[in-house]
C-alpha positions as CSV (number, residue, x, y, z in Angstrom):
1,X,-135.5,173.1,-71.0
2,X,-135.7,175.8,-73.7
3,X,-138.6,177.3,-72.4
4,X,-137.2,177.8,-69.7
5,X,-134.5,179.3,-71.2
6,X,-136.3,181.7,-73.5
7,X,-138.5,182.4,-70.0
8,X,-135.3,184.2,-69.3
9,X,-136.1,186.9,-71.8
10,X,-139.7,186.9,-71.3
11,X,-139.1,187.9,-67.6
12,X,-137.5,191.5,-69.3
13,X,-141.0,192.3,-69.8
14,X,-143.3,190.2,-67.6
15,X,-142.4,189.7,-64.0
16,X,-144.7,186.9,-62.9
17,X,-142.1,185.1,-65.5
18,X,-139.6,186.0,-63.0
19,X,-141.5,185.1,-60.2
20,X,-142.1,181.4,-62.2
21,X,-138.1,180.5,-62.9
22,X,-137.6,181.4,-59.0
23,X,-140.4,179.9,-57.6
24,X,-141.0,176.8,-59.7
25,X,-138.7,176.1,-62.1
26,X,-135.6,176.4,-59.3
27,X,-137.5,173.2,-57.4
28,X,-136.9,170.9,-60.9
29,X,-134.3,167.8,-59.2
30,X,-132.8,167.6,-62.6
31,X,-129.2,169.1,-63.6
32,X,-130.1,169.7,-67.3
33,X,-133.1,172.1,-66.0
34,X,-131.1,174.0,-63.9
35,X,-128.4,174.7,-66.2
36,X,-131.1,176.4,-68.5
37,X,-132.1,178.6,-65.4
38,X,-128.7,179.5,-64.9
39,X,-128.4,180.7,-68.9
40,X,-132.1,182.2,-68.5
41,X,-131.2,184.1,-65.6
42,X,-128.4,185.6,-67.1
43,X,-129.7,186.4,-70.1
44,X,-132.5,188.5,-67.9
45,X,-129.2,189.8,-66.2
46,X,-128.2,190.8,-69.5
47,X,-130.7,192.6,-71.4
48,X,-131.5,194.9,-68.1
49,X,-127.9,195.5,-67.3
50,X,-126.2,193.9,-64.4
51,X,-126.1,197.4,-62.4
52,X,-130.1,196.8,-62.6
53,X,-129.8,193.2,-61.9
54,X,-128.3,193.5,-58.2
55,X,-131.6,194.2,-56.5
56,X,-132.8,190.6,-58.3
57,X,-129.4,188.9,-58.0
58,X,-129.2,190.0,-53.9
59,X,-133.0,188.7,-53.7
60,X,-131.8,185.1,-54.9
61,X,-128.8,184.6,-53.1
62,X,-130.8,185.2,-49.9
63,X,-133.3,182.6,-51.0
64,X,-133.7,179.3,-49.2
65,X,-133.7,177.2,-52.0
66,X,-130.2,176.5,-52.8
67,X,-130.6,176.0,-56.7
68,X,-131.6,179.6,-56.4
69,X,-128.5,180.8,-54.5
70,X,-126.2,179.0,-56.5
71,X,-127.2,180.7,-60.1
C-alpha cells in the first residue's frame, strides 16, 4: 500500500506510473489499497497543480472501472 502511494509522486515524472495506478492498481478488491490510490492520486493532483490535473481527473471519471471514477 505505500508503494502505491509513493507511485503517486513517481507518476509527476513517469507516466507509464500513471498509466499503472489506473490500469492495475484501481482493479485491487481491497479497501485499504484503494485508499492509498486515492492519497497517490492526489498527491499527483498536487505537485502538477489541479488546473493541470483536469485533463487526468476528466479521463478517470469517464473510466469504466468505478474505483477509478470514484477517486
Amino acid at each position: 500500500m505505500w508503494a502505491v502511494y509513493i507511485m503517486g509522486f513517481v507518476a509527476v515524472k513517469n507516466k507509464d506510473v500513471m498509466k499503472f495506478l489506473k490500469n492495475i492498481v484501481s482493479n485491487n478488491p481491497l479497501w485499504q489499497v484503494q485508499e492509498f490510490l486515492g492519497m497517490a492520486f492526489d498527491n499527483y493532483c498536487k505537485t502538477i497543480g489541479y488546473e493541470k490535473s483536469l485533463k487526468t481527473i476528466d479521463e478517470w471519471l469517464r473510466c469504466k472501472n468505478q474505483n477509478n471514477r470514484r477517486l
